[in-house]
MIFI-759405 format. One record per residue: x, y, z of N, C-alpha, C, O in turn; residue in three letters. Coordinates in steps of 0.001 Angstrom, whole numbers, plus 500000, padded with zeros to 6 digits. Layout:
<drenros>
XYZXYZXYZXYZala ...
</drenros>
This chain:
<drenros>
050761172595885284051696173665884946050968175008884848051548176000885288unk 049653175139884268049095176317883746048512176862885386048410178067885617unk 048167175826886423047734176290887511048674176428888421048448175927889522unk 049652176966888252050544177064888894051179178544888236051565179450888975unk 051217178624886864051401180222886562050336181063886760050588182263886865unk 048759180546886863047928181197887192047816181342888753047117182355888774unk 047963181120889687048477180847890806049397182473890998049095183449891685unk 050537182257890126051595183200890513051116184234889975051198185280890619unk 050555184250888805049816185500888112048981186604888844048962187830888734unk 048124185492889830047030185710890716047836186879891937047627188089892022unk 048614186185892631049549186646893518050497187788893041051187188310893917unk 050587188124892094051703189312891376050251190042891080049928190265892247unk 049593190356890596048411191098890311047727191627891366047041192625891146unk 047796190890893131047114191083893894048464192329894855048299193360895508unk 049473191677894542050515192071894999050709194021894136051134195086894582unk 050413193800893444050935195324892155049533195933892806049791196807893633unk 048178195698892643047376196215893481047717196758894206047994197909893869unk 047914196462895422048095196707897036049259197925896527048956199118896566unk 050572197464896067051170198582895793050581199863895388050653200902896044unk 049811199667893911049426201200893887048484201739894608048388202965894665unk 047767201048895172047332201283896259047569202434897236046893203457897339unk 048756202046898002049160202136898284050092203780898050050198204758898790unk 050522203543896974051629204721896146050186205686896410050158206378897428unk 048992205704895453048292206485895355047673207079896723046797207941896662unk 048182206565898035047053207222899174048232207819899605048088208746900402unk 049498207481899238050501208400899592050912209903898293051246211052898583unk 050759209429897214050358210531896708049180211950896814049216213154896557unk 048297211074897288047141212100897717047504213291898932047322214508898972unk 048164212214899978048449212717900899049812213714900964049991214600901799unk 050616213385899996051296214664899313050751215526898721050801216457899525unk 050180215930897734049347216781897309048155217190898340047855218305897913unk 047340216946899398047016217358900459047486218613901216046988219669901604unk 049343217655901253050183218445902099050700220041901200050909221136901723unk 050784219712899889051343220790899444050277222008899210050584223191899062unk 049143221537899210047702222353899083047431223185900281047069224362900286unk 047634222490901191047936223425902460048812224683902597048504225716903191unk 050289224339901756050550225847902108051000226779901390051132227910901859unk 
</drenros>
């Protein structure tokens, strides 16, 4: 049972990663854009 919520734990943690990840290289790249003009 416990390796199986750790399992999903694993996968939601790797998953929220990638998201902000993600959010943040698109944030940059907004603020990039607005620095420009």
């Amino acid at each position: 049972m416990f390796g199986v919520y750790g399992y999903i734990l694993k996968y939601f943690f790797e998953i929220s990663c990638l998201i902000l990840l993600i959010y943040f290289k698109q944030l940059q790249l907004f603020f990039s854009v607005i620095s420009q003009l």
